[in-house]
C-alpha positions as CSV (number, residue, x, y, z in Angstrom):
1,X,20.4,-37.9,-7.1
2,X,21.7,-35.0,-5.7
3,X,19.0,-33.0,-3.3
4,X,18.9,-29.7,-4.2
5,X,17.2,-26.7,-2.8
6,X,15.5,-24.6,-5.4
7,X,13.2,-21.5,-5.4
8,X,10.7,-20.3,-8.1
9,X,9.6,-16.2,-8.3
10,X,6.0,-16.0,-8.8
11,X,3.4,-13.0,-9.3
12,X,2.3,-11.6,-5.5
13,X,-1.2,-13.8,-4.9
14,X,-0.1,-16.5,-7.0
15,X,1.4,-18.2,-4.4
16,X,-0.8,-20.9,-3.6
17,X,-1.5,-22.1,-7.4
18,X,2.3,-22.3,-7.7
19,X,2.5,-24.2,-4.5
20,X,0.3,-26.8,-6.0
21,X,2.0,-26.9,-8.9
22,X,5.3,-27.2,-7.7
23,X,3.7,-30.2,-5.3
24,X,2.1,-32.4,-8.4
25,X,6.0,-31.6,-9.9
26,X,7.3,-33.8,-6.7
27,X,8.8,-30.9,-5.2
28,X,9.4,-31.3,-1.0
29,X,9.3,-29.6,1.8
30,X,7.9,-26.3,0.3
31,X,8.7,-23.2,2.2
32,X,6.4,-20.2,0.8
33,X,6.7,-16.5,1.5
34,X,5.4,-13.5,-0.3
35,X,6.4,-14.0,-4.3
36,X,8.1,-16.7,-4.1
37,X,8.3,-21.0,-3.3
38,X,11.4,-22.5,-1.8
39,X,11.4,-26.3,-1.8
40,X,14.1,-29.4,-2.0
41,X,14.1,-31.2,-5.2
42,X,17.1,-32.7,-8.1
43,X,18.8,-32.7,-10.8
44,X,15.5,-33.4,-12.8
45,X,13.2,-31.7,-11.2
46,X,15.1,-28.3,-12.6
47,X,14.4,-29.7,-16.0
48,X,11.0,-30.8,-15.4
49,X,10.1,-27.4,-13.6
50,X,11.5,-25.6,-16.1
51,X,9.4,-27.3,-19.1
52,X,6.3,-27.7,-17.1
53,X,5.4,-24.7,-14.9
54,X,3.3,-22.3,-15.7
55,X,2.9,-19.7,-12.9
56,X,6.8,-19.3,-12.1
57,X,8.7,-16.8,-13.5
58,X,12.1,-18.6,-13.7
59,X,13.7,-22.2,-11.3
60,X,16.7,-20.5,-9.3
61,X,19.2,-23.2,-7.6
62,X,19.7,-21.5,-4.0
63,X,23.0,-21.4,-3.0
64,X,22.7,-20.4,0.9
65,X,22.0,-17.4,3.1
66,X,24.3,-15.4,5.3
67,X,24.3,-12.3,7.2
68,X,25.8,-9.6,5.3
69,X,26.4,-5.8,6.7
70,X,29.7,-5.0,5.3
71,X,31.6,-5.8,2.2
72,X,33.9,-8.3,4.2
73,X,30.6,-10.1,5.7
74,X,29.6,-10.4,2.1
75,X,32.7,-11.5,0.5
76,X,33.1,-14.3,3.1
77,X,29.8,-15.4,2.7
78,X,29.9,-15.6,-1.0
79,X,33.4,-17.6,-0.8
80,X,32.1,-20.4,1.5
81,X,29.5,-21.1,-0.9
82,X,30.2,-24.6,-3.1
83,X,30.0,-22.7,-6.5
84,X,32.2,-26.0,-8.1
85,X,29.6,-27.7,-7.3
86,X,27.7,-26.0,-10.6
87,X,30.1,-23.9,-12.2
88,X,32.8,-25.4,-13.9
89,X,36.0,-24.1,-14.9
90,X,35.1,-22.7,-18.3
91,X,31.9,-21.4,-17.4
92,X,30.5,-17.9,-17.6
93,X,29.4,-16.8,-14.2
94,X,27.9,-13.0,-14.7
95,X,26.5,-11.6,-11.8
96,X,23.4,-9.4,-11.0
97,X,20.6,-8.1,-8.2
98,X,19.0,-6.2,-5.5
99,X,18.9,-5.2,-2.5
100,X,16.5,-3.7,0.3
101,X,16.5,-2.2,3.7
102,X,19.9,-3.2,4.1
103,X,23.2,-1.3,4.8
104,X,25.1,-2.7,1.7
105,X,22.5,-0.7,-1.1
106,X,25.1,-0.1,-3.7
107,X,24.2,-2.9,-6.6
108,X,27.6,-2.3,-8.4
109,X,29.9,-2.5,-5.6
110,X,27.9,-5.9,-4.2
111,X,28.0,-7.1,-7.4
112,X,32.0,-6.3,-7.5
113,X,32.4,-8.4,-4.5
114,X,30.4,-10.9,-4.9
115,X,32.0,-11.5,-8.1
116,X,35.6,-11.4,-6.8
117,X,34.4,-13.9,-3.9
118,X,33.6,-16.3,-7.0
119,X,36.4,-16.0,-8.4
120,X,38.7,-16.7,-5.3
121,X,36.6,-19.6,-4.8
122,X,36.8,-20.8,-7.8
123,X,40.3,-20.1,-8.6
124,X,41.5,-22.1,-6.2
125,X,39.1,-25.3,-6.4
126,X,40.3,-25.6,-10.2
127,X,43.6,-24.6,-9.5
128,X,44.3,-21.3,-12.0
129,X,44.4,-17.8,-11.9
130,X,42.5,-16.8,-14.2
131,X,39.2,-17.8,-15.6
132,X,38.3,-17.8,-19.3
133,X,34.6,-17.5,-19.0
134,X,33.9,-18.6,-22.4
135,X,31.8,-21.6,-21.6
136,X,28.2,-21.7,-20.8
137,X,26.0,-18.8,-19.3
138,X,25.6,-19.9,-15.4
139,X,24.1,-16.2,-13.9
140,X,24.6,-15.8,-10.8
141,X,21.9,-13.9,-8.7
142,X,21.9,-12.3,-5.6
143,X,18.9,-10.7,-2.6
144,X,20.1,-9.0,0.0
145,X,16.9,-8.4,2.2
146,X,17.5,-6.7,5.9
147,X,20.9,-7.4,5.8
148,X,20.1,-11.1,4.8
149,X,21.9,-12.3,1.4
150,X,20.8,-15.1,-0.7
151,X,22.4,-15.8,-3.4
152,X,20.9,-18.1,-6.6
153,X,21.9,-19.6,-9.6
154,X,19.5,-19.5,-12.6
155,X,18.7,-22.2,-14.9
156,X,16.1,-20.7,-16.9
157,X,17.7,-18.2,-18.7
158,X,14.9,-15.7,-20.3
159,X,11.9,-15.6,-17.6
160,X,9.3,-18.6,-18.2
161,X,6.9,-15.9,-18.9
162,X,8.9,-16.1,-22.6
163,X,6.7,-19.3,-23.5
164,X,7.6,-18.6,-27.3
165,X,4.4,-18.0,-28.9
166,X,4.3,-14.1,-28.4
167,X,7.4,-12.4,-29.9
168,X,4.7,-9.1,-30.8
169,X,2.0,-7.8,-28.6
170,X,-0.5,-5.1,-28.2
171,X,-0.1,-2.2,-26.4
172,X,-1.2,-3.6,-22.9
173,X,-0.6,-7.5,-22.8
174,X,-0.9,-9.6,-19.1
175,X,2.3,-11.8,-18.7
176,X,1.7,-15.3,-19.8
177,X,2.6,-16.4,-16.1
178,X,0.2,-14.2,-15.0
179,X,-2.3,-15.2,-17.3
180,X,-1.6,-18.8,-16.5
181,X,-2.4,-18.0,-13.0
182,X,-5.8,-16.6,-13.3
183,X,-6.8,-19.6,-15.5
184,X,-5.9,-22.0,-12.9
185,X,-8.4,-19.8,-10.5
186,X,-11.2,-19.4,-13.0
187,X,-11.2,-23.7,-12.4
188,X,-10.9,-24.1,-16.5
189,X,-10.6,-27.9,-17.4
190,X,-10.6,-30.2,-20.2
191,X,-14.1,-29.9,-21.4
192,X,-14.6,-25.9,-20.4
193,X,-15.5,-23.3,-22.7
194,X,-13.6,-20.0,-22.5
195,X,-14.2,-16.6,-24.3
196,X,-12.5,-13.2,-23.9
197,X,-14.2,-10.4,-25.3
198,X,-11.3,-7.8,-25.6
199,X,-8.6,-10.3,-26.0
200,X,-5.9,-8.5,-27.4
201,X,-2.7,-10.8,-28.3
202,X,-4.5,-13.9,-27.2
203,X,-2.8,-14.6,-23.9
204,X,-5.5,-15.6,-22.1
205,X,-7.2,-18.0,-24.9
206,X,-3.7,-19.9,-25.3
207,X,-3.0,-20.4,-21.6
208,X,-6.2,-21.8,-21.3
209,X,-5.7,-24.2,-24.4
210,X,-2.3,-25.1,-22.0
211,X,-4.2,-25.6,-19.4
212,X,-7.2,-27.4,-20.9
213,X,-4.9,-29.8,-23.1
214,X,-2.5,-30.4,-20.4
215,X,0.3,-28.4,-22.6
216,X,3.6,-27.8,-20.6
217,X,4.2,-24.1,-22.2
218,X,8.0,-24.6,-21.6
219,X,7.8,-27.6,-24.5
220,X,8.8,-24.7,-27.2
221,X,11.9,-23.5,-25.8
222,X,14.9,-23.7,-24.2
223,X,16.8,-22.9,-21.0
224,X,20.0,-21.8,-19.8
225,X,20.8,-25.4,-17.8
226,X,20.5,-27.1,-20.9
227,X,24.3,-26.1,-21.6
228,X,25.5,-27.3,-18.6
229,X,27.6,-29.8,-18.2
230,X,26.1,-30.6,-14.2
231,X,23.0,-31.7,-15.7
232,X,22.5,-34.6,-18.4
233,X,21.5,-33.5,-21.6
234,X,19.1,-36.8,-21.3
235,X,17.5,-35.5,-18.4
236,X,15.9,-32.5,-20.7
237,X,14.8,-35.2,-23.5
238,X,13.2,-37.4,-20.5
239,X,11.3,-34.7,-19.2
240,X,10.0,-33.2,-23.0
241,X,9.7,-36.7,-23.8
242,X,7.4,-37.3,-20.5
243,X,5.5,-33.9,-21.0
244,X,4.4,-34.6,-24.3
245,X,3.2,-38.0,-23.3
246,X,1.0,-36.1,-20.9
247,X,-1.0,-34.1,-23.4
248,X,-4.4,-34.7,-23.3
249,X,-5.7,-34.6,-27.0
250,X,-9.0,-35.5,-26.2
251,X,-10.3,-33.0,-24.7
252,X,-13.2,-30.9,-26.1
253,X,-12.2,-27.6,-24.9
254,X,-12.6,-24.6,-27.3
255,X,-11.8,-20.5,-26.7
256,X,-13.5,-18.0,-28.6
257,X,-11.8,-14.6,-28.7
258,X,-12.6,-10.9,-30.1
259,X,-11.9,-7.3,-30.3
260,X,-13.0,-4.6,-31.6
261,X,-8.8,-3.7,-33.2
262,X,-8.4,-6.0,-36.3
263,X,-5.0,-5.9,-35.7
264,X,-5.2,-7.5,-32.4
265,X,-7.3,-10.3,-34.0
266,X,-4.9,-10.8,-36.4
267,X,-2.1,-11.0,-33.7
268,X,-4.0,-14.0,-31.6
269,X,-4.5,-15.6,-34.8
270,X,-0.9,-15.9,-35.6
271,X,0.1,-16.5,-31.6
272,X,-2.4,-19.3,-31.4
273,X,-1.2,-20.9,-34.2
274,X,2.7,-20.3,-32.9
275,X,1.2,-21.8,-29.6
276,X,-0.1,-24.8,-31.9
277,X,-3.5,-24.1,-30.2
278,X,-5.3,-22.6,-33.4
279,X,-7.4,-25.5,-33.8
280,X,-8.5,-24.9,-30.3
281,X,-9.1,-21.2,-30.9
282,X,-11.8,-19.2,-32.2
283,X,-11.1,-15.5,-33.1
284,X,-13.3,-12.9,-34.9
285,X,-13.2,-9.1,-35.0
286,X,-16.2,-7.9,-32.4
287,X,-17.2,-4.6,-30.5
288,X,-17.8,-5.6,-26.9
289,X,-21.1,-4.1,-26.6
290,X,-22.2,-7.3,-29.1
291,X,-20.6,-9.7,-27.0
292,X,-22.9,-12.6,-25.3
293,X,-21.3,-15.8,-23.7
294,X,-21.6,-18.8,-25.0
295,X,-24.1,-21.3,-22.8
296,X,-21.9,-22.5,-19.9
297,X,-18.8,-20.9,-21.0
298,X,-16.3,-19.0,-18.8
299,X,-15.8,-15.2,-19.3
300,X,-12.2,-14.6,-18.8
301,X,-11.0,-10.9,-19.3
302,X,-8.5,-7.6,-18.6
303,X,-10.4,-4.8,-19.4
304,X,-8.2,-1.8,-20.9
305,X,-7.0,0.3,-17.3
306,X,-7.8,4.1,-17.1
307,X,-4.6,4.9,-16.1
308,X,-3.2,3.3,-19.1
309,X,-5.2,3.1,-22.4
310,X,-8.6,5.3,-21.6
311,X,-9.6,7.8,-19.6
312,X,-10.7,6.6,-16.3
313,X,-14.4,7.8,-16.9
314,X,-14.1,5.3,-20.6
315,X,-12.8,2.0,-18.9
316,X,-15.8,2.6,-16.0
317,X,-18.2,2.9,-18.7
318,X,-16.4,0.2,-20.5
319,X,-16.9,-2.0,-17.2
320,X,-20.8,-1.1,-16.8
321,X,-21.3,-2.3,-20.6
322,X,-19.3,-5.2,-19.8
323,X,-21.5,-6.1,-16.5
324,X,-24.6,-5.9,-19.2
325,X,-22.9,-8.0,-21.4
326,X,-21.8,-10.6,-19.4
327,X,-24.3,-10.9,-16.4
328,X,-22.1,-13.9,-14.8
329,X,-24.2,-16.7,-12.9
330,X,-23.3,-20.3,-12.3
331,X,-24.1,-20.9,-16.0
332,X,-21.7,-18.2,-17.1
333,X,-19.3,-17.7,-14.5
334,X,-16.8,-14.6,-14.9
335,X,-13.2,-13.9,-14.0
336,X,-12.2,-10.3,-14.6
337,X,-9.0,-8.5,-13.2
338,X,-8.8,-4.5,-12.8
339,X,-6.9,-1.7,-10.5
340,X,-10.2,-0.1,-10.4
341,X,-11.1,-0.5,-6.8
342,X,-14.6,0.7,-7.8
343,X,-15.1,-2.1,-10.3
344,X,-17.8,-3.7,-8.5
345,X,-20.2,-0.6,-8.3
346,X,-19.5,0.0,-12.3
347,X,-19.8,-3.2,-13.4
348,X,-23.2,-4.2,-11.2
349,X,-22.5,-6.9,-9.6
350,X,-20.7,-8.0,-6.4
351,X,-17.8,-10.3,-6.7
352,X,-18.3,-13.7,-5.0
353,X,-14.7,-14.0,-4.4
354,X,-11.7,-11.6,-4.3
355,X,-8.5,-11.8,-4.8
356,X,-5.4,-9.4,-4.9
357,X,-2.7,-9.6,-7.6
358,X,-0.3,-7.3,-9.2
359,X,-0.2,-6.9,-13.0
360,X,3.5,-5.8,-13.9
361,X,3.5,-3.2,-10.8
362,X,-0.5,-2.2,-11.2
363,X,-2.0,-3.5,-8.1
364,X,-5.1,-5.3,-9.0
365,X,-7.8,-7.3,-7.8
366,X,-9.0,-10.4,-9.5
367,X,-13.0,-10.0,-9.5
368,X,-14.3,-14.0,-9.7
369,X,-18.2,-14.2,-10.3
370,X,-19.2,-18.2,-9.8
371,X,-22.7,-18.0,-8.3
């Protein structure tokens, strides 16, 4: 097949889990720079990345890199790009992006450009003048970074955060990718016991039945490739096919959940059993301050922020109580994340490892008790 370089967005600090990831997938010759993977791959490994990551936020086909400083520079670059090659004829190709310490800042008029540049290109390598657009969605995306544009092609459609099972949330949820990242670092595996005692919508409690069960959390949805013609509809039943074959339904992993809003228990209630996880999940109503860990079980939390849902002088008491309730030790190891940069000294007990992430735009750090 085809090689084809491809790049995957990921939450800052998540890069090395979704370098692994993208590694197990058969992905080579992995370039990684801050929030993002670049690596060579197929036709099939868009399909299979799309249905079995967990820590990206969406597969991008990269297109190439030029230097752009002025509207001609960019036009140019744009038009020696083999967009045939993945947009046919019929297609739809939208496009949309940013830019940053550049000289060409104006989104409209780069997306103006850019888009004219497409259609020259594309105009002429199909032989008409105009272009219907009516077929399938093929976005086009573009980053121009110090003068540097990139421009991708997205196969995913709706971000891989959507997994499917959360179409309602509660008033502060962690992105699912996110969520998937920090159960990968709190080392949960088949036979581990997780709890969350202010688990809100769930989040964490399903990723961690993905995870656990081996459960590829694109399985329950679709992607914007998979109305292309450039890549064979049999590819996306191979990979489902593959992924389900993978699921490990032996495994005696179970997550108990609870909050103190009824309303949120009732939400991870119906999320878990959207995720088809409820078996797997244990969810009662609970006031934190009653909350003990299960023997050997790992504590896996986001505490409500100050700057969000309580007063910053509530969420630090919130975070003592917690440290009381919790004490993490090697038999009950903890993985907590929070913006409060004073979460240590409230909760009581030094982190054995840190690690900085950003939730939505909150800078965080990801407090890991082990020892």
């Amino acid at each position: 097949m085809q090689k084809i370089r491809l790049c995957c967005p990921c939450h800052f600090g998540l890069e090395s889990v979704l370098k692994f990831e993208i590694t197990k997938l058969g992905g080579k010759n992995l370039t990684v720079t801050d929030g993002k993977i670049s690596f060579d791959g197929d036709s099939a490994l868009i399909a299979k990345a799309n249905i079995c990551l967990a820590t990206a936020e969406r597969v991008l086909i990269e297109l190439g890199s030029f230097r752009a400083e002025t509207f001609e520079q960019l036009f140019e670059g744009t038009y020696a790009l083999p967009l045939e090659q993945y947009i046919g004829k019929n297609d739809a190709f939208p496009v949309k992006g940013h830019s940053l310490n550049s000289k060409l800042h104006s989104i409209p008029h780069c997306q103006s450009i850019i888009k004219k540049a497409a259609c020259k290109r594309l105009g002429q390598k199909y032989n008409m003048e105009w272009l219907a657009e009516d077929g399938a969605l093929h976005q086009l995306q573009f980053n121009i970074m110090k003068d540097v544009c990139t421009i991708y092609l997205d196969t995913t459609g709706q971000g891989l955060h959507k997994r499917g099972y959360r179409r309602t949330s509660n008033a502060a949820p962690i992105k699912e990718t996110l969520a998937a990242g920090i159960i990968d670092l709190a080392r949960v595996r088949a036979d581990s016991v997780v709890c969350d005692p202010m688990c809100g919508s769930g989040t964490f409690l399903i990723e961690a039945a993905y995870k656990a069960l081996n459960v590829a959390p694109g399985l329950r949805r679709s992607f914007a490739a998979e109305k292309w013609d450039q890549i064979p509809a049999e590819l996306w039943r191979f990979e489902r096919a593959e992924a389900m074959e993978k699921l490990d339904r032996e495994g005696t992993f179970h997550a108990y959940g609870s909050d103190i809003d009824p309303a949120s228990v009732d939400l991870s209630i119906m999320n878990a059993k959207k995720a088809g996880v409820a078996s797997k999940i244990t969810v009662k109503e609970q006031d934190v301050m009653k909350f003990t860990p299960p023997e050997g079980s790992i504590t896996i939390c986001n505490p409500p922020y100050g700057e969000r849902m309580l007063e910053i002088k509530q969420a630090e008491e919130l975070y003592k109580r917690l440290g009381e309730r919790i004490k993490p030790d090697s038999s009950h190891p903890a993985v907590i994340i929070s913006p409060d940069e004073d979460f240590e000294k409230f909760f009581g007990k030094k982190a054995d490892k840190k690690r900085k992430l950003y939730n939505g735009m909150i800078k965080c750090n990801l407090y890991m008790y082990f020892k």
